[in-house]
Structures are given as C-alpha cells and as structure tokens.
C-alpha positions as a Markdown table, in Angstrom:
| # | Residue | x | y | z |
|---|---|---|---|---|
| 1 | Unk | 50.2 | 26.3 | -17.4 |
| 2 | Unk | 50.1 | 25.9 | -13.9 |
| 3 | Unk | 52.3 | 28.5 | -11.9 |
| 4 | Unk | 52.3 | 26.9 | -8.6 |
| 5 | Unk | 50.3 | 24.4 | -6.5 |
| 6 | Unk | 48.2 | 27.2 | -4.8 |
| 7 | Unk | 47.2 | 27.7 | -8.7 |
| 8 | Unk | 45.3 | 24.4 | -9.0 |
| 9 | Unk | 41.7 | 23.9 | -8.3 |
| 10 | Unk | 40.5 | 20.2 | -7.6 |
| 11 | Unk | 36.8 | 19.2 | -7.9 |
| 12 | Unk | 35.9 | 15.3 | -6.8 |
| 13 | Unk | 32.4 | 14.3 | -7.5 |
| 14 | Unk | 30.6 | 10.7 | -6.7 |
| 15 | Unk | 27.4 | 9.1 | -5.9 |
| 16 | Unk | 26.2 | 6.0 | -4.5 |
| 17 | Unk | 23.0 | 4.7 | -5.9 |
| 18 | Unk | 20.3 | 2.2 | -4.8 |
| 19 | Unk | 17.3 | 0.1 | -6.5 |
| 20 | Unk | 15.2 | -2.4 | -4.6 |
| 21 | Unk | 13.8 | -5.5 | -6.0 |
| 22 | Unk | 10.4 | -4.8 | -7.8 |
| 23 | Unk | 7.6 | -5.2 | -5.9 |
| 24 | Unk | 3.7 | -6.3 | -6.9 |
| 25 | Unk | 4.7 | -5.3 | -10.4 |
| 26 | Unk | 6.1 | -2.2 | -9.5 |
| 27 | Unk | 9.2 | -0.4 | -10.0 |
| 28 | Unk | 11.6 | -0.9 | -6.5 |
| 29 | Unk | 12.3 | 2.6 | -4.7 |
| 30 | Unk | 15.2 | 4.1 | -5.7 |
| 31 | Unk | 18.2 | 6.2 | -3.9 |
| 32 | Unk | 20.8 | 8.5 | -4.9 |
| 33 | Unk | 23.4 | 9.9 | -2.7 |
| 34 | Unk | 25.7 | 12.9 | -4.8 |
| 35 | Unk | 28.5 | 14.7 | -3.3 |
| 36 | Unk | 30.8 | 17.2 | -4.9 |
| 37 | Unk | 34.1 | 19.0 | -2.5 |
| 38 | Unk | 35.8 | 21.7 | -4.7 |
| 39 | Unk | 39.6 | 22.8 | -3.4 |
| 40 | Unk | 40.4 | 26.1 | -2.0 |
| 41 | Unk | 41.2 | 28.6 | -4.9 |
| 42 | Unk | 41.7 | 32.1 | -6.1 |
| 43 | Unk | 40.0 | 33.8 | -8.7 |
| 44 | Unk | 41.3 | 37.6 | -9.6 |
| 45 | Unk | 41.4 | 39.2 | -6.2 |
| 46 | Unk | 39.0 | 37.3 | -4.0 |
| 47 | Unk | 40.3 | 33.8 | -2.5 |
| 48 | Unk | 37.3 | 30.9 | -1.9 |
| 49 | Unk | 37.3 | 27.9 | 1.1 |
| 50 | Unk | 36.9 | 25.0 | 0.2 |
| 51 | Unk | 33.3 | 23.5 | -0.4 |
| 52 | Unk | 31.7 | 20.1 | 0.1 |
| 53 | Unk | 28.2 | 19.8 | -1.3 |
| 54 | Unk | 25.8 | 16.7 | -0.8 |
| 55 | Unk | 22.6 | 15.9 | -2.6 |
| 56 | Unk | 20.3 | 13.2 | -1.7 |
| 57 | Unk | 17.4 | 11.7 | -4.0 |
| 58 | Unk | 15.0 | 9.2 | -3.1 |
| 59 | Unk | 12.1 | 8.0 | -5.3 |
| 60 | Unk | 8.4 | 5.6 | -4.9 |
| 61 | Unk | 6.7 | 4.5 | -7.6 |
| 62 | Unk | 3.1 | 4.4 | -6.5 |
| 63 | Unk | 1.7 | 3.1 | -9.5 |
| 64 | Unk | 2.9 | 2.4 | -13.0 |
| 65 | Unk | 2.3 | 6.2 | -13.8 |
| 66 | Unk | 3.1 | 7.9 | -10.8 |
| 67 | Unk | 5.8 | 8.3 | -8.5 |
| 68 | Unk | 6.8 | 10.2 | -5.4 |
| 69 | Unk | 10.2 | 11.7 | -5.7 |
| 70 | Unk | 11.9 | 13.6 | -2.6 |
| 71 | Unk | 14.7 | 15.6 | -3.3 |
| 72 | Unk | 17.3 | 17.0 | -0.6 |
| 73 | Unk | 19.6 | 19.6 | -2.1 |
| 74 | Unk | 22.9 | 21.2 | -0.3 |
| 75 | Unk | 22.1 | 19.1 | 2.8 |
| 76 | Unk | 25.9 | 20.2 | 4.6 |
| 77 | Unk | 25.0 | 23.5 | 3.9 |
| 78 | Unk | 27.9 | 24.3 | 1.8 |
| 79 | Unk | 26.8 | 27.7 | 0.2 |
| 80 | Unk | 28.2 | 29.6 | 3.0 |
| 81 | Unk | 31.4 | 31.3 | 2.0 |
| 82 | Unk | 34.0 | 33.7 | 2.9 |
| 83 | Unk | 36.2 | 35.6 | 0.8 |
| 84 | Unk | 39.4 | 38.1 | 1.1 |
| 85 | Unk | 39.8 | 40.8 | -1.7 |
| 86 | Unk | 43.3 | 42.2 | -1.5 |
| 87 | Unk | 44.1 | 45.7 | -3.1 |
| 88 | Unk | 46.9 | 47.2 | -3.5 |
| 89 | Unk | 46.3 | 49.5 | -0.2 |
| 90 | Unk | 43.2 | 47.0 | 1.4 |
| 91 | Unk | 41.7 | 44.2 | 2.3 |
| 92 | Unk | 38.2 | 43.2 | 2.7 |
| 93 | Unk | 36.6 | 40.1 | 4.4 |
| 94 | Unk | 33.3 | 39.5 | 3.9 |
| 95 | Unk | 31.0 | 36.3 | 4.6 |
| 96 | Unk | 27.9 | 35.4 | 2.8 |
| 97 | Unk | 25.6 | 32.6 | 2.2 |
| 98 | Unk | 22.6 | 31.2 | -0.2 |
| 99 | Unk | 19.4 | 29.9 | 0.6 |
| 100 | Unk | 21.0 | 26.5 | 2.6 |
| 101 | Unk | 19.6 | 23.0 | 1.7 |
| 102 | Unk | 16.3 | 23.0 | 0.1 |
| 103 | Unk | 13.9 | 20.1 | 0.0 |
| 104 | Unk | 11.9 | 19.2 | -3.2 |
| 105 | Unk | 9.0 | 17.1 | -3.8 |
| 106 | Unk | 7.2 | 16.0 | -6.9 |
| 107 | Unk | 4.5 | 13.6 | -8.5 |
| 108 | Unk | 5.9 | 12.4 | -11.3 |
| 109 | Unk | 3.2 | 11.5 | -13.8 |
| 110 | Unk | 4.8 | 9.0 | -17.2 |
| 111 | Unk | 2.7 | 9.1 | -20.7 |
| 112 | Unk | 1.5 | 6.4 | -23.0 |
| 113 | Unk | 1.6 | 3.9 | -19.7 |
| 114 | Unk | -1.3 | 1.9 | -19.2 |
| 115 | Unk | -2.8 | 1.6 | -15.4 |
C-alpha cells in the first residue's frame, strides 16, 4: 500500500549495445552503455537523493581465444550521497561517498577453442 507519492521509489534502467561486423574471422568489438537513476526516497529515518549510475563496457577479441575487455564502472560518480536522520529532538546531516568510478581490465581466455 502506498501512503503517499513521497512513498514511492522509481528505478529506470537501460543500455544501448553495439557489435561490429566480424573481421578476418574474428569476433567484431563489442559495446555496452548501462545506466540506472533510482528516485529520491526514505528509508526508516534517513532520506536518500536521487542517483544516476552509468556503466560502460567495451570488448576486442584478439584472437579466437582471447579478448581484451575494458570495463568503466560508476563513470558520473553517483556513490556520493547525503542523508538527513530526524529524531524526535535532532537532526543530523551527513555526506559520504564510495570509491567513485573504477576502471577494469581483463584477458579473457575461452576453452575448447582451437587457434
């Protein structure tokens, strides 16, 4: 049951993806572009800003075992926050955030493919 319209939380997610043409027998690169925003909300006594999150993946095959995958993660820097806990005789602020956007790369290595 929803009390009011300050009581409802939205969450939109998408992505947008790509995928080249194969080239010299080879998988095409591949993109990914992921993004998540999240609504203001409330949760017991501490009250959340909205959030928008955005993930970006891109990946080259280099050979038909291997391929090179880069991975951006939080790129709008969305784990920042600030929150307001209200008592019944206070109220605190505080701000905070995580570790920001992070970048991942990787060698992907597939089994049981012949060179």
């Amino acid at each position: 049951l929803f009390r009011s319209a300050g009581d409802t939380v939205w969450s939109l997610t998408g992505s947008l993806d790509y995928k080249a043409k194969a080239r010299d027998g080879l998988e095409g690169d591949q993109g990914q572009i992921a993004w998540r925003w999240n609504s203001p909300e409330r949760q017991l006594q501490g009250d959340f800003g909205e959030r928008l999150n955005l993930d970006l993946t891109w990946r080259h095959t280099l050979s038909r075992q291997v391929s090179l995958v880069a991975t951006l993660t939080d790129a709008l820097d969305s784990s920042r926050f600030k929150s307001r806990v209200r008592g019944a005789d206070f109220l605190e602020l505080s701000e905070g955030e995580g570790a920001g956007p992070k970048v991942r790369l990787a060698l992907t290595y597939r089994l049981g493919v012949r060179p």
